[in-house]
C-alpha positions in Angstrom: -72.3 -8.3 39.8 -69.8 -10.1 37.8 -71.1 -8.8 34.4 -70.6 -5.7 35.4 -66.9 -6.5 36.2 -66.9 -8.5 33.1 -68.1 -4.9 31.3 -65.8 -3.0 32.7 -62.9 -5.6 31.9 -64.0 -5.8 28.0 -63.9 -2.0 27.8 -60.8 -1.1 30.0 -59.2 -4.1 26.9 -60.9 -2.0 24.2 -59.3 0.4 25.4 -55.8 -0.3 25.7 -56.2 -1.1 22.0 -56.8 2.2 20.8 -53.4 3.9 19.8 -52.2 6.8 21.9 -51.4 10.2 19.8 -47.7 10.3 19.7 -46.5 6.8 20.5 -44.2 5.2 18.1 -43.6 8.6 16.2 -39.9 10.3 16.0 -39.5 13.5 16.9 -39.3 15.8 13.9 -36.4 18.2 13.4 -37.1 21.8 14.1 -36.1 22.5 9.9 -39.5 19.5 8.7 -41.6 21.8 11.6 -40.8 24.8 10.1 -41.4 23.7 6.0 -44.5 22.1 6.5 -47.4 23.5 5.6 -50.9 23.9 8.0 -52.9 21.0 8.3 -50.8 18.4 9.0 -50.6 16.1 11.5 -47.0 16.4 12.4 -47.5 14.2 15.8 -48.2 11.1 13.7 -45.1 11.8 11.0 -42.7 9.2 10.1 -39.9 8.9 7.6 -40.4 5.8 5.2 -37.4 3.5 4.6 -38.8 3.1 1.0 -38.9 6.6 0.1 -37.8 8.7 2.5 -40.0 11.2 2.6 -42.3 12.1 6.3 -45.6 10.9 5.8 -48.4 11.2 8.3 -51.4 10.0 9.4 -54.8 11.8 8.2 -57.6 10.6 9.3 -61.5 10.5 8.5 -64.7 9.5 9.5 -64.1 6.5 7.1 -60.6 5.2 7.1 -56.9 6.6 8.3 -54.5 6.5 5.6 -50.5 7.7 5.0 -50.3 11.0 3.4 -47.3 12.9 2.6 -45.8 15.9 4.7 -45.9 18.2 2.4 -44.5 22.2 2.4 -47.0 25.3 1.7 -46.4 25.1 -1.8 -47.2 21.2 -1.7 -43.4 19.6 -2.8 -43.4 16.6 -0.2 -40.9 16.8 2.3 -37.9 14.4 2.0 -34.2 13.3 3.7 -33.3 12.5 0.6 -33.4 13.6 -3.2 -36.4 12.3 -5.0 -35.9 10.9 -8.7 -38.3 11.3 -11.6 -40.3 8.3 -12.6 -39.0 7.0 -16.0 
């Protein structure tokens, strides 16, 4: 009896460490909806201080990683102007 309570405990705390879709995210303003282009996650997109331009979350059957929001025509999606690399 009390491993099964002690089963269900472990994965009701598994649980609660998966993240939820949405949480921690900022609400996007209706112009980032409309420029960016299909395939996107736009529920997990965040504006980096370093940059900032939205990245979001893609992820895969291997790893989740940061990609840029990008438009259709793939220019990544910024509040600010980007500079060249010199």
């Amino acid at each position: 009896m009390y491993r099964v309570a002690f089963l269900g405990l472990a994965i009701a705390g598994l649980a609660a460490c998966e993240p939820i879709p949405g949480e921690g995210t900022i609400n996007l303003p209706e112009q980032v909806i409309a420029l960016a282009g299909p395939g996107q996650d736009l529920t997990t997109a965040r504006v980096l201080e370093s940059d900032g331009c939205y990245w979001y979350e893609h992820t895969n059957v291997v790893e989740t990683t940061l990609l840029p929001l990008r438009t259709v025509d793939l220019r990544p999606i910024c509040t600010r102007p980007q500079t060249p690399d010199a």
